[in-house]
N, CA, C and O atoms as CSV, one atom per row, in Angstrom:
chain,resi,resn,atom,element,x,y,z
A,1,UNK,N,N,0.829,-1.182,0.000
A,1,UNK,CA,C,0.000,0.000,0.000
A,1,UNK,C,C,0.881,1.257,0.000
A,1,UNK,O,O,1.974,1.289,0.565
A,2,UNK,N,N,0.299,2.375,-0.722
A,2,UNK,CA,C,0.971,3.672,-0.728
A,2,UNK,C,C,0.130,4.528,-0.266
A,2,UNK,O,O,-1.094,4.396,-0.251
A,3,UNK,N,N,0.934,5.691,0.237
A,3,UNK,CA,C,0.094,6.952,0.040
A,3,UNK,C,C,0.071,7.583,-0.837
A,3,UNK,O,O,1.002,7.734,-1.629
A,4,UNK,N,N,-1.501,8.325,-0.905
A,4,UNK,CA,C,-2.401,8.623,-1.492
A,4,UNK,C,C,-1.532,9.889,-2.828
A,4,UNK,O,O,-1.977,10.023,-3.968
A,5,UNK,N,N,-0.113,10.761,-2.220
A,5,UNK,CA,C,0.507,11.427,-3.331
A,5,UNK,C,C,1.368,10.544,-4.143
A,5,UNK,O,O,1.862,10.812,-5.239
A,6,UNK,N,N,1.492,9.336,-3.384
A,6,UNK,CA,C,3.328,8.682,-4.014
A,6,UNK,C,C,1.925,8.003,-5.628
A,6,UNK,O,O,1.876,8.239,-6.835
A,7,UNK,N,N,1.185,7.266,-4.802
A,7,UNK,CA,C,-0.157,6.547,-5.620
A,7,UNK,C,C,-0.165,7.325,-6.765
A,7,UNK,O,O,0.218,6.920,-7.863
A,8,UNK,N,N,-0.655,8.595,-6.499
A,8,UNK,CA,C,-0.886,9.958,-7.656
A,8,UNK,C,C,0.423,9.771,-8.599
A,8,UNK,O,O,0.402,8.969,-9.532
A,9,UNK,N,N,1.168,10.287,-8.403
A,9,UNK,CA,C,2.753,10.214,-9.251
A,9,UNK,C,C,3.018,8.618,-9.934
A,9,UNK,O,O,3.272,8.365,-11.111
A,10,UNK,N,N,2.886,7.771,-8.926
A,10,UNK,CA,C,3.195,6.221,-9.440
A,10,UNK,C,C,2.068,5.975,-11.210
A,10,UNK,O,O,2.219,5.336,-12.252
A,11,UNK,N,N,1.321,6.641,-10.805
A,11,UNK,CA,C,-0.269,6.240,-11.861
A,11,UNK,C,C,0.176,7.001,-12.495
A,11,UNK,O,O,0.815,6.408,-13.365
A,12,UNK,N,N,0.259,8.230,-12.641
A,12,UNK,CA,C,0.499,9.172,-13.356
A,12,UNK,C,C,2.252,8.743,-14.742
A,12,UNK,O,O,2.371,9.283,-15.842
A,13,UNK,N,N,3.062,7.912,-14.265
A,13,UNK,CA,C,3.916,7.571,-14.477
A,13,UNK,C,C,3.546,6.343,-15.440
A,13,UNK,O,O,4.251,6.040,-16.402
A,14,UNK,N,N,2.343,5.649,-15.079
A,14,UNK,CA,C,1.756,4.405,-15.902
A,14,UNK,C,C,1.425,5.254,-16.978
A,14,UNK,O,O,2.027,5.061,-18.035
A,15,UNK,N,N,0.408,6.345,-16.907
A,15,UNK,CA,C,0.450,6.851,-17.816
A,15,UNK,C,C,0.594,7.707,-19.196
A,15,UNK,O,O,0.060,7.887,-20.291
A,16,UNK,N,N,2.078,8.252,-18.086
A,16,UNK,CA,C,2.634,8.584,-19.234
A,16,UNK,C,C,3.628,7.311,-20.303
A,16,UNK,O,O,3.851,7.357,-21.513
A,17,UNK,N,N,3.985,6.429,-19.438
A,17,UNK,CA,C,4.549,5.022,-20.264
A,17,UNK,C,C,3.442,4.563,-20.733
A,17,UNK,O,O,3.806,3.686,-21.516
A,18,UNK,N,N,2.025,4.617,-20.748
A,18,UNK,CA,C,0.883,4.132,-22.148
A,18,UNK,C,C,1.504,4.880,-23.097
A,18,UNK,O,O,2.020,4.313,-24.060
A,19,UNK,N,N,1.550,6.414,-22.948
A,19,UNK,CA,C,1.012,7.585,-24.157
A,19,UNK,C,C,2.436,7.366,-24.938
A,19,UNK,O,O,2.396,7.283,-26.166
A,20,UNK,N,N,3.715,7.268,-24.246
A,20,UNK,CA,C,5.124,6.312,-25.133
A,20,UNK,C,C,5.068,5.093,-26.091
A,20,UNK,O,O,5.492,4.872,-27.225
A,21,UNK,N,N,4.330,4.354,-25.111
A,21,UNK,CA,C,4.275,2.716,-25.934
A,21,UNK,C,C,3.116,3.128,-27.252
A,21,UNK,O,O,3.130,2.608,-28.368
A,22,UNK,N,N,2.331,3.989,-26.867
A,22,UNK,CA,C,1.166,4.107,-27.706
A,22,UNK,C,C,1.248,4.371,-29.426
A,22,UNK,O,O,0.871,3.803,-30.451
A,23,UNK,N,N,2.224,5.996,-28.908
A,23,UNK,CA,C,3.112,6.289,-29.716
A,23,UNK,C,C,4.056,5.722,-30.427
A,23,UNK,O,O,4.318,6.331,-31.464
A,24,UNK,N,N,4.697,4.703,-30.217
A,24,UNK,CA,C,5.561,4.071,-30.399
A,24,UNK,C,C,5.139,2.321,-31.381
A,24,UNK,O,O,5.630,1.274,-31.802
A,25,UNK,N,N,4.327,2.836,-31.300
A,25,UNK,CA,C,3.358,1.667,-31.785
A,25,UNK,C,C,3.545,-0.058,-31.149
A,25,UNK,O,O,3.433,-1.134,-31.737
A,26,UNK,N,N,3.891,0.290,-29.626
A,26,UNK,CA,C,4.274,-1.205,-28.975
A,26,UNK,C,C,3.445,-1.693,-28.632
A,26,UNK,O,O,3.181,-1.239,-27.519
A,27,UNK,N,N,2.682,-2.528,-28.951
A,27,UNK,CA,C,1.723,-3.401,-28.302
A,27,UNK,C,C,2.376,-4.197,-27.525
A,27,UNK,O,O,1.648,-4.490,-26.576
A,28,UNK,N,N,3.174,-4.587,-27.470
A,28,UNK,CA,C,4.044,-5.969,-26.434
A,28,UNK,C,C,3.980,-5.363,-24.795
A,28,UNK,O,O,3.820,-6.070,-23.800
A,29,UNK,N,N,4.165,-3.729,-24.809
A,29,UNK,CA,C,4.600,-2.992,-24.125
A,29,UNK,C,C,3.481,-2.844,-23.523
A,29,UNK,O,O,3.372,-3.300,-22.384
A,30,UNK,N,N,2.436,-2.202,-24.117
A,30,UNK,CA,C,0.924,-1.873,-23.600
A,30,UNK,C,C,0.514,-3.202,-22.629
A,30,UNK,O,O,0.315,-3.330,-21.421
A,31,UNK,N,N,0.499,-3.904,-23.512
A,31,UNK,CA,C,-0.649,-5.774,-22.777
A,31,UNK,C,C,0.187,-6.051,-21.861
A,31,UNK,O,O,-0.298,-6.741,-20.966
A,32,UNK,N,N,1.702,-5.666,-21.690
A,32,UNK,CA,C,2.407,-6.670,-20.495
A,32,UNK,C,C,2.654,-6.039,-19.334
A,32,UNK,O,O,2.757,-6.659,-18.276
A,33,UNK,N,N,2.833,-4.087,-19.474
A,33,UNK,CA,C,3.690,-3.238,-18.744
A,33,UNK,C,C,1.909,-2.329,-18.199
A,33,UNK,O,O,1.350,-2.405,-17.105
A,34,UNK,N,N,1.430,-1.501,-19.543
A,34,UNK,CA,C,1.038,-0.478,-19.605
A,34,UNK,C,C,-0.243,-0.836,-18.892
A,34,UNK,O,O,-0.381,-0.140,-17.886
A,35,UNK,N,N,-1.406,-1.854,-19.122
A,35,UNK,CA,C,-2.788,-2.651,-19.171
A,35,UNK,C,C,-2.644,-3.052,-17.981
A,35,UNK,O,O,-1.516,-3.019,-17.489
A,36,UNK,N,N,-3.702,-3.508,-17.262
A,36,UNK,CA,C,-4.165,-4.025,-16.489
A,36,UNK,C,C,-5.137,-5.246,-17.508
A,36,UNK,O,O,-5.781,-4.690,-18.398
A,37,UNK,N,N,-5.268,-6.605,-17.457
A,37,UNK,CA,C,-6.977,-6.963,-17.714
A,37,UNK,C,C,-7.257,-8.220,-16.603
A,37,UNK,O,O,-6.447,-9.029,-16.149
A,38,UNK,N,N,-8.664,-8.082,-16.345
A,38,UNK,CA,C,-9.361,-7.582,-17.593
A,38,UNK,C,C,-9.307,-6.235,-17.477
A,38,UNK,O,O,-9.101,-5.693,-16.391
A,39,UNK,N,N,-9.554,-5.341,-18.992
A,39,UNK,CA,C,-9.567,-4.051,-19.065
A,39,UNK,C,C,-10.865,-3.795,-19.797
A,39,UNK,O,O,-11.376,-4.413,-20.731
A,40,UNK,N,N,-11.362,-2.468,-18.973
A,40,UNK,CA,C,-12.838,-1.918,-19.725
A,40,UNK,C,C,-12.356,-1.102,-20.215
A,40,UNK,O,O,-11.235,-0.614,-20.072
A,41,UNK,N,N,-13.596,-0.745,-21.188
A,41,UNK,CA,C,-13.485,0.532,-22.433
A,41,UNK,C,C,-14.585,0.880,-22.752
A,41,UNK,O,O,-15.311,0.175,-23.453
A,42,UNK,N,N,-15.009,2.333,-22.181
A,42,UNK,CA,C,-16.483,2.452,-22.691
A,42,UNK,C,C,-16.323,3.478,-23.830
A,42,UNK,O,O,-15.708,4.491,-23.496
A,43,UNK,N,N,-16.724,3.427,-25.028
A,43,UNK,CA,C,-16.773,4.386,-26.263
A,43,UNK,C,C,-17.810,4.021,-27.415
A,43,UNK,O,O,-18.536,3.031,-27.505
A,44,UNK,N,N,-17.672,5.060,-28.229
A,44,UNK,CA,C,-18.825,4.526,-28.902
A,44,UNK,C,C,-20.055,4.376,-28.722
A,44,UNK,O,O,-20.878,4.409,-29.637
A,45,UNK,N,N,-20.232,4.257,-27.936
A,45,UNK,CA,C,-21.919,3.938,-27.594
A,45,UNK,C,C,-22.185,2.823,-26.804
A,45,UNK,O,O,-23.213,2.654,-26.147
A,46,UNK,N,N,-20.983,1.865,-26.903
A,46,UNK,CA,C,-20.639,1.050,-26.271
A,46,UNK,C,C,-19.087,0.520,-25.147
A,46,UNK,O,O,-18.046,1.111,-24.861
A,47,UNK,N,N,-19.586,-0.706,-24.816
A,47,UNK,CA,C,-18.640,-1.310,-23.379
A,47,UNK,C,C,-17.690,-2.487,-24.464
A,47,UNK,O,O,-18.144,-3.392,-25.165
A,48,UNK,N,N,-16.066,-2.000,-24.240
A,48,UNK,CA,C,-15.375,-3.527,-24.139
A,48,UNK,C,C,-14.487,-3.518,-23.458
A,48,UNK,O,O,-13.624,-2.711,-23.112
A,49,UNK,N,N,-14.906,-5.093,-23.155
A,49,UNK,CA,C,-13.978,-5.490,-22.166
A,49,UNK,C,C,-13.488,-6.751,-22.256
A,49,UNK,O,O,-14.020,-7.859,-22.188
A,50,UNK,N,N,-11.609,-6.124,-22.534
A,50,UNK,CA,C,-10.595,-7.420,-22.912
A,50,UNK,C,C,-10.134,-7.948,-21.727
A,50,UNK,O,O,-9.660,-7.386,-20.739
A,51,UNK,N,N,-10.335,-9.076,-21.959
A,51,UNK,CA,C,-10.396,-10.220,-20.685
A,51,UNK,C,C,-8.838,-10.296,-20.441
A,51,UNK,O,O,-8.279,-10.025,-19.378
A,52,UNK,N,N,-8.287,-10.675,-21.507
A,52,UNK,CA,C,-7.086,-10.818,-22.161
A,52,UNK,C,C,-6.288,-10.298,-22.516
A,52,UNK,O,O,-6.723,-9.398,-23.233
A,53,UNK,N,N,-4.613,-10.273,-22.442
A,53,UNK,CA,C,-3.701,-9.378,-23.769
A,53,UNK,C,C,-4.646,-10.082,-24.965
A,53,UNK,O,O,-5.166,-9.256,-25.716
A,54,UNK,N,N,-4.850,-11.051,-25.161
A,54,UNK,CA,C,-5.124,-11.146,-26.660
A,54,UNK,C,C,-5.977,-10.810,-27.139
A,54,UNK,O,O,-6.018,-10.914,-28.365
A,55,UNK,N,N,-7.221,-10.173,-26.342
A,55,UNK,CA,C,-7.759,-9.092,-26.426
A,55,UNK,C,C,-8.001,-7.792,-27.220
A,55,UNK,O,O,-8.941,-7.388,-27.903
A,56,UNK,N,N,-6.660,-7.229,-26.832
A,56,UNK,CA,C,-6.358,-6.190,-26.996
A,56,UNK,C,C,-6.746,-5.728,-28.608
A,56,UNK,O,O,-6.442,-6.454,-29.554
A,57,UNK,N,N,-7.413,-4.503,-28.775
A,57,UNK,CA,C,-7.713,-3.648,-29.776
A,57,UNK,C,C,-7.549,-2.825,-30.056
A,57,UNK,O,O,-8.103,-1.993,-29.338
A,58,UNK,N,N,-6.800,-2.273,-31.132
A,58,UNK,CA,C,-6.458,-0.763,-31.131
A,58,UNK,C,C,-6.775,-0.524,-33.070
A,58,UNK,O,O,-6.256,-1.113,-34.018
A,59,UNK,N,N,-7.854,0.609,-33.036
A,59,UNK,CA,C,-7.924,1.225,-34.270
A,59,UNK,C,C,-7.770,1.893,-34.698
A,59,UNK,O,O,-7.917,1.960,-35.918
A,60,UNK,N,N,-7.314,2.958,-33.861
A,60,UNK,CA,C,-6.266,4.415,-33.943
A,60,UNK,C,C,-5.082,3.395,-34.640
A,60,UNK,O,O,-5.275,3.747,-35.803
A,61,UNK,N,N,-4.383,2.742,-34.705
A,61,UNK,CA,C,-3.112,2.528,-35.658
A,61,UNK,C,C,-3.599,1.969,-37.109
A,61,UNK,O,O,-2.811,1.865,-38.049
A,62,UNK,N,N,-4.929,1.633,-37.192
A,62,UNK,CA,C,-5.175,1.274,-38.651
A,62,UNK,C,C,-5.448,2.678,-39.287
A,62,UNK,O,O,-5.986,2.634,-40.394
A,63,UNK,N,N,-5.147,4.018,-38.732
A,63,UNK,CA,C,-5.684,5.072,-39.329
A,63,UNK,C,C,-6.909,5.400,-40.130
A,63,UNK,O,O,-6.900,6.037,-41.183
A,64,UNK,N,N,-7.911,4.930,-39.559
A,64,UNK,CA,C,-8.797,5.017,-39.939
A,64,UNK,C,C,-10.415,5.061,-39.115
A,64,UNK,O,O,-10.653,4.389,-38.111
A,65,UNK,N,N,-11.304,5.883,-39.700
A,65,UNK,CA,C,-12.294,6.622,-39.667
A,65,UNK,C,C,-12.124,7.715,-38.666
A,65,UNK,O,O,-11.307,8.496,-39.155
A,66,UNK,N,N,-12.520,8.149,-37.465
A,66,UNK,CA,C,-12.007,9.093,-36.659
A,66,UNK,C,C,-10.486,9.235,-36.929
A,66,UNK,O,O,-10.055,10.327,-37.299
A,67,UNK,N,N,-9.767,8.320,-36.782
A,67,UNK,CA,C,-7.977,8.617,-36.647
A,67,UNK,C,C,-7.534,8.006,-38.086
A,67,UNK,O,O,-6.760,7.088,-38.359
A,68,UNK,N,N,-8.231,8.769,-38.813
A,68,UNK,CA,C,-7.321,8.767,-40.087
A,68,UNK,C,C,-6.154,9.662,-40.474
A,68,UNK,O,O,-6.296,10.883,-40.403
A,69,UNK,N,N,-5.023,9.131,-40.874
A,69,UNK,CA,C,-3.947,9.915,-40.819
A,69,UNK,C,C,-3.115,9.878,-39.523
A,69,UNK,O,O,-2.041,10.451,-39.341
A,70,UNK,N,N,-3.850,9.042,-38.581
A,70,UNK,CA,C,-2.947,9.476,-37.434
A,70,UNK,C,C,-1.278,9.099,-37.418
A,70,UNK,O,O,-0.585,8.312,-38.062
A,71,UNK,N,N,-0.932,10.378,-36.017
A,71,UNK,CA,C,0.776,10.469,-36.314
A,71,UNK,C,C,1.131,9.732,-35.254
A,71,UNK,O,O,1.866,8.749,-35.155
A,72,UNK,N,N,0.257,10.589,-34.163
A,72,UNK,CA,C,0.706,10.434,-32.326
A,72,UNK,C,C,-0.165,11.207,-31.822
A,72,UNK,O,O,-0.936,11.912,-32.474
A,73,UNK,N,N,-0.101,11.125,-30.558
A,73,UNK,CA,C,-1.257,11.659,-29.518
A,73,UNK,C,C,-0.142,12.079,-28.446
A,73,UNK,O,O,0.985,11.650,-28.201
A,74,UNK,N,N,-0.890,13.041,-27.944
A,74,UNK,CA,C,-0.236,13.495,-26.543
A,74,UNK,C,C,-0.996,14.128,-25.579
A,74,UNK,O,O,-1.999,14.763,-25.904
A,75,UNK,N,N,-0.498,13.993,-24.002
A,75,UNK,CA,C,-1.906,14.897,-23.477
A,75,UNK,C,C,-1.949,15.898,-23.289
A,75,UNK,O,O,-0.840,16.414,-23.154
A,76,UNK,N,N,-3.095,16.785,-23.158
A,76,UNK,CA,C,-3.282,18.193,-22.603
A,76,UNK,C,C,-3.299,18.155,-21.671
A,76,UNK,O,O,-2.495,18.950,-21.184
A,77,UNK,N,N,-3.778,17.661,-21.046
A,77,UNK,CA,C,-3.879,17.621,-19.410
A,77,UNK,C,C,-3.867,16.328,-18.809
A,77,UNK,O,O,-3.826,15.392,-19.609
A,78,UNK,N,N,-3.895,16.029,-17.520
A,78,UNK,CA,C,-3.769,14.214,-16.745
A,78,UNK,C,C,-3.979,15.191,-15.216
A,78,UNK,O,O,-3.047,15.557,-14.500
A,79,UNK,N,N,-5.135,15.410,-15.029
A,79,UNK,CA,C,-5.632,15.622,-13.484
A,79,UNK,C,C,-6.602,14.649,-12.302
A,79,UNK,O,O,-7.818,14.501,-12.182
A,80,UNK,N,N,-5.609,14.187,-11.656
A,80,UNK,CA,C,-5.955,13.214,-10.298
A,80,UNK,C,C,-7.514,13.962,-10.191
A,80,UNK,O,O,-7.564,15.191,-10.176
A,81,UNK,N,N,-8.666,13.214,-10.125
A,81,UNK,CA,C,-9.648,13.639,-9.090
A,81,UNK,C,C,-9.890,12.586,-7.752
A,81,UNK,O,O,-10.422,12.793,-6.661
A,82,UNK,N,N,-9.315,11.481,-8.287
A,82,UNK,CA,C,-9.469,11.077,-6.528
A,82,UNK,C,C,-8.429,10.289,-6.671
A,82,UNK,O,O,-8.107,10.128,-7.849
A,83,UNK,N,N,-7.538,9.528,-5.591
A,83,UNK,CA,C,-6.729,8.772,-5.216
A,83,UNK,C,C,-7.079,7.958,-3.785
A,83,UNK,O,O,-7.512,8.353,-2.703
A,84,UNK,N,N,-6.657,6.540,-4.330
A,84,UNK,CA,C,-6.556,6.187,-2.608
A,84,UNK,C,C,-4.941,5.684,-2.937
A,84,UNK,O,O,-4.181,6.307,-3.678
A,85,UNK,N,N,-4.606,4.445,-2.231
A,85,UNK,CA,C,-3.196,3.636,-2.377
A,85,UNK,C,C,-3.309,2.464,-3.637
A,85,UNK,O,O,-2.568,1.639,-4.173
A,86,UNK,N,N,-4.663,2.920,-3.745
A,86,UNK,CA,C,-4.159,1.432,-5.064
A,86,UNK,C,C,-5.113,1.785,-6.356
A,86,UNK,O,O,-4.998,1.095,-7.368
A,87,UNK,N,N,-5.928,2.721,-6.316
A,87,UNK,CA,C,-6.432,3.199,-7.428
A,87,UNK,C,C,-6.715,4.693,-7.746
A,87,UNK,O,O,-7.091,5.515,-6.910
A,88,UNK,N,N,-6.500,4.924,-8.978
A,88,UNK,CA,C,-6.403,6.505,-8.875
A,88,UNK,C,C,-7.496,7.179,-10.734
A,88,UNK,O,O,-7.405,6.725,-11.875
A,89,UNK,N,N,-8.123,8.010,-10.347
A,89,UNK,CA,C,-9.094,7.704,-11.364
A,89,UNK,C,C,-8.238,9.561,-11.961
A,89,UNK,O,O,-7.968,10.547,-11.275
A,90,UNK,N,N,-8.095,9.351,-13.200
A,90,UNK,CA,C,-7.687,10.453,-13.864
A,90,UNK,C,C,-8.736,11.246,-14.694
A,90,UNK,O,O,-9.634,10.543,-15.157
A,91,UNK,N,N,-8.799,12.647,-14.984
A,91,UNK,CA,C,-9.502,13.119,-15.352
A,91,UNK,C,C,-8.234,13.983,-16.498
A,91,UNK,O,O,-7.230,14.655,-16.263
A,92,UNK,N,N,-9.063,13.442,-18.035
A,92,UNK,CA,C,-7.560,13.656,-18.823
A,92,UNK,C,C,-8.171,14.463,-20.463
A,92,UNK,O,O,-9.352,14.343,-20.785
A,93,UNK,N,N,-7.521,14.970,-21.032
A,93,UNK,CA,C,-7.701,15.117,-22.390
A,93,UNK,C,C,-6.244,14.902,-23.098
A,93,UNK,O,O,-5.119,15.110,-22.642
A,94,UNK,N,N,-6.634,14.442,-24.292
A,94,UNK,CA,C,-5.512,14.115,-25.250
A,94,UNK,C,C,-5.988,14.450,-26.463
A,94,UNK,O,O,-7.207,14.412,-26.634
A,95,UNK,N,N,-5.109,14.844,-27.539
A,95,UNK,CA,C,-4.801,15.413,-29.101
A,95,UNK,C,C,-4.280,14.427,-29.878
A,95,UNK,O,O,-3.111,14.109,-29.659
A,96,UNK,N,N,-4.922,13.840,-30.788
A,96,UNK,CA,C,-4.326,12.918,-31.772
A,96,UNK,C,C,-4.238,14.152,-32.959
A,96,UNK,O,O,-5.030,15.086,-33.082
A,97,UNK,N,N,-2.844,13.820,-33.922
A,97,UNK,CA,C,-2.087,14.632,-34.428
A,97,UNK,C,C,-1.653,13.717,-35.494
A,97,UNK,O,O,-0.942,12.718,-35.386
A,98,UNK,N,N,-2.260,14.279,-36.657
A,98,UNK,CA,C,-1.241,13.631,-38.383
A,98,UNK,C,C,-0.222,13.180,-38.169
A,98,UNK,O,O,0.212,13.103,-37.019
A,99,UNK,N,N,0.521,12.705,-39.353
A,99,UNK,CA,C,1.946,12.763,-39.331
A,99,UNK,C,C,2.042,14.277,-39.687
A,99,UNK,O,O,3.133,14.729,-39.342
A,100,UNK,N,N,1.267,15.146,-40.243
A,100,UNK,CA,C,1.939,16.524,-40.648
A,100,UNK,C,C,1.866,17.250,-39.846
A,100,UNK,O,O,2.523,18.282,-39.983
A,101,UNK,N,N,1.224,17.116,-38.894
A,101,UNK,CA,C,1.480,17.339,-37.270
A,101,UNK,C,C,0.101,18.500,-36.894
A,101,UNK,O,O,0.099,19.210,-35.888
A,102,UNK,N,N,-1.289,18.482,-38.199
A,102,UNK,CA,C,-2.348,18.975,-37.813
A,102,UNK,C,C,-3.238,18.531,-36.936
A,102,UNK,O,O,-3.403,17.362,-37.286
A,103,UNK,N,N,-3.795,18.693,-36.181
A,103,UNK,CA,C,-4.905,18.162,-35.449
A,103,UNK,C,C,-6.132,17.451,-36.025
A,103,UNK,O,O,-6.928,17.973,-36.806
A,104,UNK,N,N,-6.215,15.835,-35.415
A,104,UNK,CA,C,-7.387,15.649,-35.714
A,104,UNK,C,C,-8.270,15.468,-34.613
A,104,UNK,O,O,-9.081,14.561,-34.799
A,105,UNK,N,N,-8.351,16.035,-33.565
A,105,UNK,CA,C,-9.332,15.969,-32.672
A,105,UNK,C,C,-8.812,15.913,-31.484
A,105,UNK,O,O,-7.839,15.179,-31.308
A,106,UNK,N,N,-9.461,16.837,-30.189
A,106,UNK,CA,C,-9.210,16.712,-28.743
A,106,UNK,C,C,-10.490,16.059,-28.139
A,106,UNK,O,O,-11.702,16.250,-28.227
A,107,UNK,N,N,-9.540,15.075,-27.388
A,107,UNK,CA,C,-10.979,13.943,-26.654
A,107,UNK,C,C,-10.576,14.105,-25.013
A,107,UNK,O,O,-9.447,14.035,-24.527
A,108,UNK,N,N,-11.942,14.358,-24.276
A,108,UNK,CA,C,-11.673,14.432,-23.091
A,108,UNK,C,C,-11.957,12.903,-22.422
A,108,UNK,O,O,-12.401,12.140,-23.279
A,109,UNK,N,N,-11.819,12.342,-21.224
A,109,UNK,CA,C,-11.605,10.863,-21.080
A,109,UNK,C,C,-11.526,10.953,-19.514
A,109,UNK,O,O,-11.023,11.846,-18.832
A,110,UNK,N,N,-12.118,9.863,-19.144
A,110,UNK,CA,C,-11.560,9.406,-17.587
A,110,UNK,C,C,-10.868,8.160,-17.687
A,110,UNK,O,O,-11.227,7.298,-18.489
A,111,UNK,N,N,-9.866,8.013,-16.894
A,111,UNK,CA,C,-8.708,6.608,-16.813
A,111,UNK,C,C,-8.942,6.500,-15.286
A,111,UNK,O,O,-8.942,7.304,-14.353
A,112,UNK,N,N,-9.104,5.418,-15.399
A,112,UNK,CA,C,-8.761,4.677,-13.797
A,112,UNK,C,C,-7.518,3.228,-13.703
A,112,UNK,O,O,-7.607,2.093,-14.171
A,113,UNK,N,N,-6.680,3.732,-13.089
A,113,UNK,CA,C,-5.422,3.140,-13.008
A,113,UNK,C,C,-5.122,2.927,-11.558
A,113,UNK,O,O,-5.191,3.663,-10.573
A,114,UNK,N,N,-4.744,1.603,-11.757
A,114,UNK,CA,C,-5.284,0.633,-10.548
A,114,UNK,C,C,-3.613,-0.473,-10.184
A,114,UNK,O,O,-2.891,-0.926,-11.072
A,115,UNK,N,N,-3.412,-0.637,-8.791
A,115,UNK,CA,C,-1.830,-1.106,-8.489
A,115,UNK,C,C,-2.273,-2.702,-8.518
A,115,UNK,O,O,-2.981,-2.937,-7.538
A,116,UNK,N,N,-2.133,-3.494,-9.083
A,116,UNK,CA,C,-2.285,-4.774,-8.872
A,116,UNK,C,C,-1.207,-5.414,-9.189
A,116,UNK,O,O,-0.473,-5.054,-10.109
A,117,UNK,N,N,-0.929,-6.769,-8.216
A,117,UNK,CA,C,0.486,-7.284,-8.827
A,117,UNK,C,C,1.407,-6.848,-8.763
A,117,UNK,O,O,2.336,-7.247,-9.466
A,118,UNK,N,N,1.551,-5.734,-7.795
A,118,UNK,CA,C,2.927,-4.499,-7.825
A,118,UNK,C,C,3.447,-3.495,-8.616
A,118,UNK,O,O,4.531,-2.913,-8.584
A,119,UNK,N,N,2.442,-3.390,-9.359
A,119,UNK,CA,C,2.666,-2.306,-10.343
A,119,UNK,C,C,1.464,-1.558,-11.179
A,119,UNK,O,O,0.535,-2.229,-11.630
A,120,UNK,N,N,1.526,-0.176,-11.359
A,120,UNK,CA,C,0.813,0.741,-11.677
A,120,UNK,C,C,0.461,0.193,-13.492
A,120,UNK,O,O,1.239,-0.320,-14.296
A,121,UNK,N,N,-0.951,0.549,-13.645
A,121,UNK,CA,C,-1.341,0.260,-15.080
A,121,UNK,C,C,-2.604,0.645,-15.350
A,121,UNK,O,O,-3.339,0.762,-14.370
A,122,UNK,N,N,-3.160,0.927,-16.667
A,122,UNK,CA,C,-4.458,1.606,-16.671
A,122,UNK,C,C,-5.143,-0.154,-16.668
A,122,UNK,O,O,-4.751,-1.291,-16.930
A,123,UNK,N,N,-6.151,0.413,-16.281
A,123,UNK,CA,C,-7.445,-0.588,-16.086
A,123,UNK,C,C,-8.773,-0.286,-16.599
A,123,UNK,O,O,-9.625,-1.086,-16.985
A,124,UNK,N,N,-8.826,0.972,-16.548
A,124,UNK,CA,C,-10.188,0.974,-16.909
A,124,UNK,C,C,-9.926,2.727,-18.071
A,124,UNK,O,O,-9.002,3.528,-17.925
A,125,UNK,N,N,-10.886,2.805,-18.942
A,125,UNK,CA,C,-10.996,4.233,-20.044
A,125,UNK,C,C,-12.342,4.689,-20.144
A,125,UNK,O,O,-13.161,3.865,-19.736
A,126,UNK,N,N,-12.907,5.991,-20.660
A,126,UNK,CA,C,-13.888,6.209,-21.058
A,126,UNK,C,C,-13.857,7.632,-21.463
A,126,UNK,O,O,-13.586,8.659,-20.841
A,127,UNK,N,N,-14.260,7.367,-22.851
A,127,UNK,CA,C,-13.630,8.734,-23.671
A,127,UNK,C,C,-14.870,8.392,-24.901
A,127,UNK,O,O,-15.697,7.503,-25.100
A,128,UNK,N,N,-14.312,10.054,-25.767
A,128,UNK,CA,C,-15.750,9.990,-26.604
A,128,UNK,C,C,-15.237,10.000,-27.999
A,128,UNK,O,O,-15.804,10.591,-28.918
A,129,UNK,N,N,-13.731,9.064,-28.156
A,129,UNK,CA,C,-12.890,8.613,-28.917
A,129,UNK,C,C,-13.850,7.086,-29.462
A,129,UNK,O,O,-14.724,6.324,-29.049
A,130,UNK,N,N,-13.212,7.255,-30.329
A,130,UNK,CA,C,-13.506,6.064,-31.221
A,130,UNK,C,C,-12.348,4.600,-30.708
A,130,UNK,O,O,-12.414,3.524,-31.303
C-alpha cells in the first residue's frame, strides 16, 4: 500500500509510459507493462472489455475513420480527481495529431489506473474517442 501522493505520481507515471508505448506503436509494451486486464473501455456507444492481452484492440493505428492519418497523440492535461493507495481515477484530455502534425481531434476521457500485482497500469478508459 501507498500513500495517497506517491499513488498519484506512481499512476500518473503508468500513464505517461501508455502515451510512449502508444506512440511508439508497442503493443508488447501496452498488454504486459502499460494494461491491467481484464480491461474496460467504454466508447462509442458502447462497453469492451478485454479479458485478455489477446484481447487487446487498437484502431487508432489502422488510421482510420475518426484517426485517419494518425501520427501520435499526446496529453493536454492528466488531473488526479481522486486517489486512494491502489487506485487513482484520472480526469484527462488528449490530441491525436497527423503525421503533418495537424490536429485531428481533442478527446476528453476518464482513466482509472489501478496497483495490482505491484505495479501501476491503466485498467479501466472512457472517452468519446472512437
Amino acid at each position: 500500500m501507498q500513500d495517497d501522493d506517491k499513488a498519484v505520481a506512481d499512476a500518473r507515471a503508468a500513464m505517461d509510459g501508455f502515451m510512449a508505448a502508444f506512440n511508439a506503436r508497442d503493443e508488447a509494451a501496452i498488454k504486459s507493462r502499460w494494461f491491467h486486464f481484464p480491461h474496460a473501455r467504454f466508447h462509442s456507444g458502447t462497453v469492451t472489455v478485454m479479458q485478455t492481452p489477446d484481447d487487446y484492440r487498437n484502431l487508432v493505428w489502422a488510421s482510420q475513420g475518426q484517426s485517419a492519418g494518425w501520427g501520435r497523440s499526446e496529453w493536454d492535461y492528466v488531473e488526479p480527481i481522486d486517489a486512494g493507495p491502489d487506485k487513482v481515477h484520472f480526469r484527462v484530455q488528449f490530441t491525436r495529431y497527423r503525421d503533418d502534425g495537424s490536429v485531428i481531434g481533442h478527446y476528453k476521457s476518464l482513466y482509472i489506473v489501478t496497483y495490482v500485482n505491484e505495479r501501476w497500469a491503466i485498467q479501466g478508459r472512457s472517452s468519446w474517442a472512437e
